[in-house]
C-alpha positions in Angstrom: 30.0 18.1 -6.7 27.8 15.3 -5.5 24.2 14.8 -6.3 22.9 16.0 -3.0 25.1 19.1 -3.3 23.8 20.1 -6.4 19.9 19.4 -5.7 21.2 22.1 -2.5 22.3 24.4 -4.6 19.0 24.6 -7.0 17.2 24.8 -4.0 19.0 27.9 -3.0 17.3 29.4 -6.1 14.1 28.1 -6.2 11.5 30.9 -4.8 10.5 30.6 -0.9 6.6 29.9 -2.6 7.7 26.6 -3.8 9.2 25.3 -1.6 6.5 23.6 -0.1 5.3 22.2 -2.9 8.8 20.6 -3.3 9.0 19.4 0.3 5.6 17.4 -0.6 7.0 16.0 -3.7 10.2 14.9 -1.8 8.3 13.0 1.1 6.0 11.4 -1.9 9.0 10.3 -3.1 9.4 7.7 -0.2 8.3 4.1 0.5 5.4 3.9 2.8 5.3 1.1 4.9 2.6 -0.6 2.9 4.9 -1.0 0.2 8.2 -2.2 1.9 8.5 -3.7 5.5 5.2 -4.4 6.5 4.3 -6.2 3.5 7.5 -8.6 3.6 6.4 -9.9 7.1 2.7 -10.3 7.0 1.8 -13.2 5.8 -2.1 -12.4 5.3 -0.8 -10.3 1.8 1.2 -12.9 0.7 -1.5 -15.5 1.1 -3.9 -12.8 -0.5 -1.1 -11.8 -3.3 -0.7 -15.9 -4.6 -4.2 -16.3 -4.4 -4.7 -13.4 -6.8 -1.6 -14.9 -8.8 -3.6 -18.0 -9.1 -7.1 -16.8 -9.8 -5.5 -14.4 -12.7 -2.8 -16.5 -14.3 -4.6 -16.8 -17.8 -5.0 -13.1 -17.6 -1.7 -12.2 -16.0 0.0 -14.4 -18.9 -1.9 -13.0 -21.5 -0.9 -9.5 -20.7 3.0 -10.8 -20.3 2.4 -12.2 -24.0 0.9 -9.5 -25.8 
């Protein structure tokens, strides 16, 4: 049995109640654009994201050291 098939087959005996709750937890489960596209192609959060990288490079290092 595949993966999906068998996350289909525990949902055919998971309660009707929870169901909802699982839906919510499935669509959490995926990227929002924030996080994938949009951020690849705007160049204001990359400028925003190596300026950080700059201003916090002691700290940053730090952390990766400890």
């Amino acid at each position: 049995m595949s993966t999906k098939e068998l996350i289909l087959a525990e949902l055919d005996r998971v309660s009707p109640l929870e169901l909802p709750g699982i839906l919510q937890y499935l669509r959490e489960l995926q990227p929002t654009p924030t996080d994938t596209e949009e951020n690849k192609t705007n160049p204001s959060f990359w400028e925003a994201y190596l300026q950080s990288e700059q201003e916090y490079h002691e700290v940053y290092q730090r952390l990766a050291d400890a």
